[in-house]
C-alpha positions as YAML, in Angstrom:
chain: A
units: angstrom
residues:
- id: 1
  name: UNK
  ca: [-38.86, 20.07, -42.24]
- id: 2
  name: UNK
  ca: [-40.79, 21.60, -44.71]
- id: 3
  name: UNK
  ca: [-44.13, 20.28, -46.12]
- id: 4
  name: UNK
  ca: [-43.79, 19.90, -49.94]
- id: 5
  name: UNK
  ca: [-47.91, 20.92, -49.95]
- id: 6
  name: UNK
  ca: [-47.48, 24.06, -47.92]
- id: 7
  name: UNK
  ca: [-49.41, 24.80, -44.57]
- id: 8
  name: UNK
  ca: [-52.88, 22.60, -44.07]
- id: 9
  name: UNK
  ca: [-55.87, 24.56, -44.79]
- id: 10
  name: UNK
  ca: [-57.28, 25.92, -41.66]
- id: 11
  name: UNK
  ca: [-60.88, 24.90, -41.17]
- id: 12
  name: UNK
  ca: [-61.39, 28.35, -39.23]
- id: 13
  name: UNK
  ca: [-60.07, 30.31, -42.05]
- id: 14
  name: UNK
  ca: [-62.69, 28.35, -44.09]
- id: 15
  name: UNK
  ca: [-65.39, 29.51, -42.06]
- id: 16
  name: UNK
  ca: [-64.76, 32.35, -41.39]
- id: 17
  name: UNK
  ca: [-64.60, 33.10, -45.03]
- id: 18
  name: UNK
  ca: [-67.75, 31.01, -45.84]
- id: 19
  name: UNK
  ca: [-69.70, 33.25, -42.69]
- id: 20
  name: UNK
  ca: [-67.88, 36.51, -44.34]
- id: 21
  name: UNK
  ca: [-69.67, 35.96, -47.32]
- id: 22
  name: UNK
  ca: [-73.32, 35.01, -46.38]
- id: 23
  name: UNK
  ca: [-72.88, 37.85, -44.07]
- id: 24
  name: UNK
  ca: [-72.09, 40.34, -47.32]
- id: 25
  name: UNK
  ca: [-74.86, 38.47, -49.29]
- id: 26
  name: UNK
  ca: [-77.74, 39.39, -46.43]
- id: 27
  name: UNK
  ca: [-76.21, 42.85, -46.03]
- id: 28
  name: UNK
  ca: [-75.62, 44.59, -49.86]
- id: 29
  name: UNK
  ca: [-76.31, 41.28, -52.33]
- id: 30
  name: UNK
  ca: [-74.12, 39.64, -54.37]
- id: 31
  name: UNK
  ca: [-73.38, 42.46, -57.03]
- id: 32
  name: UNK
  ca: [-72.43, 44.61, -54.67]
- id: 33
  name: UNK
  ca: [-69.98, 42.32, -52.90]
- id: 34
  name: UNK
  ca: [-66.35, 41.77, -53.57]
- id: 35
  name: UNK
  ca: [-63.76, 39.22, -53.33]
- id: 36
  name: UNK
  ca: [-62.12, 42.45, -51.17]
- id: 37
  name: UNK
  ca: [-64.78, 42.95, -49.09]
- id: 38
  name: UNK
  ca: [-64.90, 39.31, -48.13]
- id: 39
  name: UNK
  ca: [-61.24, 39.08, -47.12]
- id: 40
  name: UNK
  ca: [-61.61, 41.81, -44.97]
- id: 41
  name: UNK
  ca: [-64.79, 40.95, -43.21]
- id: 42
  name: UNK
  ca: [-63.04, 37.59, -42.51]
- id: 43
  name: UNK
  ca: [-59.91, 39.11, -41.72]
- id: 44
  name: UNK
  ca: [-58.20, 36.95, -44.21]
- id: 45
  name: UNK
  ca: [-55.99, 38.59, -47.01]
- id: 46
  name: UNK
  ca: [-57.72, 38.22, -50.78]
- id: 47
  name: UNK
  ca: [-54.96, 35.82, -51.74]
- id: 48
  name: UNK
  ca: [-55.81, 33.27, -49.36]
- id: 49
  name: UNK
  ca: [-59.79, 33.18, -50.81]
- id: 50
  name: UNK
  ca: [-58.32, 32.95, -54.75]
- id: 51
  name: UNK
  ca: [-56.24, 29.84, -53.11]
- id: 52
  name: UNK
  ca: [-59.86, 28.21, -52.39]
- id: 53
  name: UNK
  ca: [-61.93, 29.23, -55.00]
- id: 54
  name: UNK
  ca: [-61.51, 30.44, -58.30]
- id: 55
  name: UNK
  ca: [-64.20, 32.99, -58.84]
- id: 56
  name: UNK
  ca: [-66.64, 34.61, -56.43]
- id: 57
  name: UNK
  ca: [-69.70, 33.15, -58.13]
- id: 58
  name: UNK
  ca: [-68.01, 29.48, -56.67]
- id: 59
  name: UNK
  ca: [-67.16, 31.21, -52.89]
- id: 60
  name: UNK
  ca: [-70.76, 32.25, -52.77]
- id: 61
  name: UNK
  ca: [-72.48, 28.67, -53.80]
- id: 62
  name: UNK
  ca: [-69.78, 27.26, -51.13]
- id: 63
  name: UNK
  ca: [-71.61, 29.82, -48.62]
- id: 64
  name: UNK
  ca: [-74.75, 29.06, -49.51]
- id: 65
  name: UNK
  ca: [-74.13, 25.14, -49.37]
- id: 66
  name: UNK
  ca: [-72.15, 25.32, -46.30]
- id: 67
  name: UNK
  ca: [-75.56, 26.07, -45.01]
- id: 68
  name: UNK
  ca: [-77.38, 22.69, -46.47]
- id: 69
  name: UNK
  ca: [-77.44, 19.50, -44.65]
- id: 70
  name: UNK
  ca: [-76.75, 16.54, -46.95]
- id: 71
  name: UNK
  ca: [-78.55, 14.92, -49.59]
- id: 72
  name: UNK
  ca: [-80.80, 12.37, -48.00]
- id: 73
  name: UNK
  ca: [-82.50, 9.44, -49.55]
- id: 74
  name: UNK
  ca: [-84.77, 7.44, -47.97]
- id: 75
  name: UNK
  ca: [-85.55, 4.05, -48.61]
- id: 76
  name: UNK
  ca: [-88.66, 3.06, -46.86]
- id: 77
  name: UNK
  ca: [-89.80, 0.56, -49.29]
- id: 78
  name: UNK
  ca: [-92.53, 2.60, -50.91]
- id: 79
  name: UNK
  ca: [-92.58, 5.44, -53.12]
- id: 80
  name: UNK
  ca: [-94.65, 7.78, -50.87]
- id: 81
  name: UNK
  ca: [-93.03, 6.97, -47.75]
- id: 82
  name: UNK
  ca: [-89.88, 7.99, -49.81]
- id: 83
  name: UNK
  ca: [-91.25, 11.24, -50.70]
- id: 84
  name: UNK
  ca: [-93.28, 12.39, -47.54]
- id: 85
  name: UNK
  ca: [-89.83, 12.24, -46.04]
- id: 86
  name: UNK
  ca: [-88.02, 14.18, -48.98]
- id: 87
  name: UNK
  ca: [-91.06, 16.66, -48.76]
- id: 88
  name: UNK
  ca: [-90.76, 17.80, -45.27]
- id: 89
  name: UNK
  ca: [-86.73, 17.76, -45.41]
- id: 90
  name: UNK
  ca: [-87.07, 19.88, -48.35]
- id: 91
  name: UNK
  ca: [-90.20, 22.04, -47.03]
- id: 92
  name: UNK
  ca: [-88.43, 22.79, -43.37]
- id: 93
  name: UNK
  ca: [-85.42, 23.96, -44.95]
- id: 94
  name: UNK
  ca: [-86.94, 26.03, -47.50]
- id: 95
  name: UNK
  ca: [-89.83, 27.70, -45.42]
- id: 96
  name: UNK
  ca: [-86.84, 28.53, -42.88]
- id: 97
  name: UNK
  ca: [-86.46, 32.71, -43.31]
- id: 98
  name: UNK
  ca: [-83.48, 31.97, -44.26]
- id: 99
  name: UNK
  ca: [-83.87, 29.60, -46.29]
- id: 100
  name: UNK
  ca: [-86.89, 31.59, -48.38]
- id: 101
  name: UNK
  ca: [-83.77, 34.61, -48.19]
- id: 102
  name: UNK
  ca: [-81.46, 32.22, -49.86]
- id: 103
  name: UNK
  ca: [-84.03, 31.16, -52.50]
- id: 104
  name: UNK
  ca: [-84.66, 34.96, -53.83]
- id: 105
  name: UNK
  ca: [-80.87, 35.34, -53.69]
- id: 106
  name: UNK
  ca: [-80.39, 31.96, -55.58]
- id: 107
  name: UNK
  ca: [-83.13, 32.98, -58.14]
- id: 108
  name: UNK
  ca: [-82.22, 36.47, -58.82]
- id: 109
  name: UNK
  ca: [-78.58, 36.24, -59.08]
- id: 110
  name: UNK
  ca: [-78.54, 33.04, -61.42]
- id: 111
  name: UNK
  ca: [-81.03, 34.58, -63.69]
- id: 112
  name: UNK
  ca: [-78.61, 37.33, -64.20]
- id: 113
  name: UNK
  ca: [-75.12, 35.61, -63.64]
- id: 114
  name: UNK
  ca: [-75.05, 32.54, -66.22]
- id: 115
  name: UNK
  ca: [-71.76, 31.33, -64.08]
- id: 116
  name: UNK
  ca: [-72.91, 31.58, -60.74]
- id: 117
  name: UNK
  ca: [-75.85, 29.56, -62.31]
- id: 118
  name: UNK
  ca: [-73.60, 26.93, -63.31]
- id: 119
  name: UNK
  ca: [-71.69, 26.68, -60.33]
- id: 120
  name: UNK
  ca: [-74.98, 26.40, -57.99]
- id: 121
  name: UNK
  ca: [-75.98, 23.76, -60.36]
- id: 122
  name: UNK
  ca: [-73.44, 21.60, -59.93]
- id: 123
  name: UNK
  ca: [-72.61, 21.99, -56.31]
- id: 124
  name: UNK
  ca: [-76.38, 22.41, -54.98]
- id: 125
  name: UNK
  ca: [-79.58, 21.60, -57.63]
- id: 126
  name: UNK
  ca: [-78.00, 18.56, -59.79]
- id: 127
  name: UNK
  ca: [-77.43, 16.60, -56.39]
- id: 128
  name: UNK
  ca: [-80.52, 17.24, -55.30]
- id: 129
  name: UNK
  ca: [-82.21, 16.56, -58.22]
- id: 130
  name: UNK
  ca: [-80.08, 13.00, -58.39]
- id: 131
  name: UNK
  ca: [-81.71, 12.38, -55.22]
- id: 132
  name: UNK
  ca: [-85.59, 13.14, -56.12]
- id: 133
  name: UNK
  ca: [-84.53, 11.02, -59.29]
- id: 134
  name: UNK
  ca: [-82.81, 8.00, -57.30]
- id: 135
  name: UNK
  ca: [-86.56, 7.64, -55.48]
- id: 136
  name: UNK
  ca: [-88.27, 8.05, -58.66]
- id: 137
  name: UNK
  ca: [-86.80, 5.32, -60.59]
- id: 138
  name: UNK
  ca: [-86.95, 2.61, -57.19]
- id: 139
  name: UNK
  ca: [-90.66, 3.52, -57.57]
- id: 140
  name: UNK
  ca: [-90.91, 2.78, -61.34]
- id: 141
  name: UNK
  ca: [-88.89, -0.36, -60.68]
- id: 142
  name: UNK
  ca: [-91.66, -1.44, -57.74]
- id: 143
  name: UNK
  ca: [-94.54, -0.61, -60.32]
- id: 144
  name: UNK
  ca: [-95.77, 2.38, -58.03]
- id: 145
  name: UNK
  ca: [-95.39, 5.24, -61.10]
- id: 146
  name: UNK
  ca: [-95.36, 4.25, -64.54]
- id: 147
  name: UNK
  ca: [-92.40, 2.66, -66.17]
- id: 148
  name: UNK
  ca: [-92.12, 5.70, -68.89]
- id: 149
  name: UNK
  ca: [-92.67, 8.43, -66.28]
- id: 150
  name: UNK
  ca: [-90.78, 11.65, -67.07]
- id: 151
  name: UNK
  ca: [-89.00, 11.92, -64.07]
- id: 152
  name: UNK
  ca: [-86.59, 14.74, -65.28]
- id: 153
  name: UNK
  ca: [-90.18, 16.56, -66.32]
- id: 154
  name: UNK
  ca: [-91.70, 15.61, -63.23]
- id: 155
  name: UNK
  ca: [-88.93, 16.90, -60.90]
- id: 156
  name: UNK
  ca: [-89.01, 20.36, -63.15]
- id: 157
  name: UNK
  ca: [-93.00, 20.56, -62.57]
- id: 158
  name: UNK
  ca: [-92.64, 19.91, -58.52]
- id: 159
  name: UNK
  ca: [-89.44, 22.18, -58.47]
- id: 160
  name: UNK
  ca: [-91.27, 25.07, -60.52]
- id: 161
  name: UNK
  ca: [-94.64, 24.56, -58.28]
- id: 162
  name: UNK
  ca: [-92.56, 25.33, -54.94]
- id: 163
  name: UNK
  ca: [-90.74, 28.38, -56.80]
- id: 164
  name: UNK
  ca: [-93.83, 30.00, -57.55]
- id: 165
  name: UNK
  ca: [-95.30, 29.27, -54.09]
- id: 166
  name: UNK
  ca: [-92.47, 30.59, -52.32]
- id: 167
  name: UNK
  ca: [-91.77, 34.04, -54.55]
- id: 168
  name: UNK
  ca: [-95.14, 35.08, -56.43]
- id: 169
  name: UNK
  ca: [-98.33, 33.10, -54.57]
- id: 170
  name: UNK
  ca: [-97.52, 31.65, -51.09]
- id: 171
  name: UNK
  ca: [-100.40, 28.56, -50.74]
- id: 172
  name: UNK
  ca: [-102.84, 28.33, -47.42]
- id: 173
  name: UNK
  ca: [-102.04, 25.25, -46.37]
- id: 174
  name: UNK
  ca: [-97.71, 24.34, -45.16]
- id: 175
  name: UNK
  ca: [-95.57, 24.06, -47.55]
- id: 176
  name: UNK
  ca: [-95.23, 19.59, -47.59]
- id: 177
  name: UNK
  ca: [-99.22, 20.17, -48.07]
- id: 178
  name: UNK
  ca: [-98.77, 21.71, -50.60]
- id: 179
  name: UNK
  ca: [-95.94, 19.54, -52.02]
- id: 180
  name: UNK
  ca: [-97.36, 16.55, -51.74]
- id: 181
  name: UNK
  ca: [-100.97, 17.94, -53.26]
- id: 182
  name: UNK
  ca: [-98.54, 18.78, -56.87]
- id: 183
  name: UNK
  ca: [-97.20, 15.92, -56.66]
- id: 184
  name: UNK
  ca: [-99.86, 13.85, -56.61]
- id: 185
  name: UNK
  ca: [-101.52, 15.40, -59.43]
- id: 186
  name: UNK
  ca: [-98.68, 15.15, -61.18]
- id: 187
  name: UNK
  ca: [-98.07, 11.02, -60.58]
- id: 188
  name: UNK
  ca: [-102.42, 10.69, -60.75]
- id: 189
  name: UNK
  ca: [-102.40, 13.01, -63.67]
- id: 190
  name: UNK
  ca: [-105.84, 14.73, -64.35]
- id: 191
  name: UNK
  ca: [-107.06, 13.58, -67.33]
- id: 192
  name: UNK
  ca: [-110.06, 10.74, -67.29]
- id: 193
  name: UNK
  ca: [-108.61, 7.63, -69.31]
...
């Protein structure tokens, strides 16, 4: 009997062809990689990676997700218990080497590839940015941050502070020090009113 939906997708294939791919990222970058190369490395023919994804700049942002854990959000009841547990999620994953490899990876080929930007966007940053957000607005709604708070703003400024630690100025103290220390000024603000 024939299956009207073809053969099930085998969930080796998949990574093999996800582990092909961060392999070829780590090895010669993204630029230099090919849809081609990637079917080979994975021993897969190219046919059977255009079946799963559309364009390269999606098979890499799989790869590099594939590598994420899930989108956590705590509810502890209060907005910094909330947050010291985002922190550290966010500052072991990041200060991993891989993790930091990822980042100049992420950085350098969205700033150059507007679709691989995109893609990322929607598959990695917008969820996690949902996430921040989600604890943000239980805190306004508690009365811990104020009720006109920029959150979009505020998750830009904390985002753009760990960039810039990471790539141009890494900071003495760990990374969730550090984290925390932004956003507090942030929420505190620094102005004397």
């Amino acid at each position: 009997m024939n299956n009207p939906l073809g053969r099930p997708r085998s969930s080796q294939v998949d990574q093999a062809i996800l582990q092909a791919t961060l392999d070829l990222l780590a090895e010669i970058g993204y630029q230099s990689m090919s849809i081609e190369a990637i079917a080979s490395r994975a021993g897969v023919g190219k046919t059977t990676i255009y079946r799963r994804y559309s364009s390269k700049e999606e098979l890499v942002a799989d790869a590099i997700e594939n590598l994420r854990e899930d989108v956590l959000i705590p509810d502890t009841g209060s907005f910094w218990g909330d947050m010291d547990i985002v922190i550290d999620n966010a500052a072991t994953r990041i200060q991993s080497p891989l993790g930091r490899q990822t980042l100049a990876l992420i950085i350098s080929t969205a700033s150059s590839n507007p679709q691989f930007a995109q893609v990322y966007w929607k598959k990695y940053t917008k969820p996690r940015r949902d996430a921040f957000a989600q604890v943000m607005e239980r805190a306004k709604s508690r009365g811990e941050i104020q009720a006109d708070a920029n959150i979009d703003l505020i998750i830009d400024l904390v985002s753009g502070s760990i960039y810039y630690a990471l790539v141009f100025k890494p900071t003495p103290e760990p990374l969730a020090t550090y984290m925390r220390q932004t956003l507090e000024l942030i929420i505190q603000g620094v102005g004397t009113n």
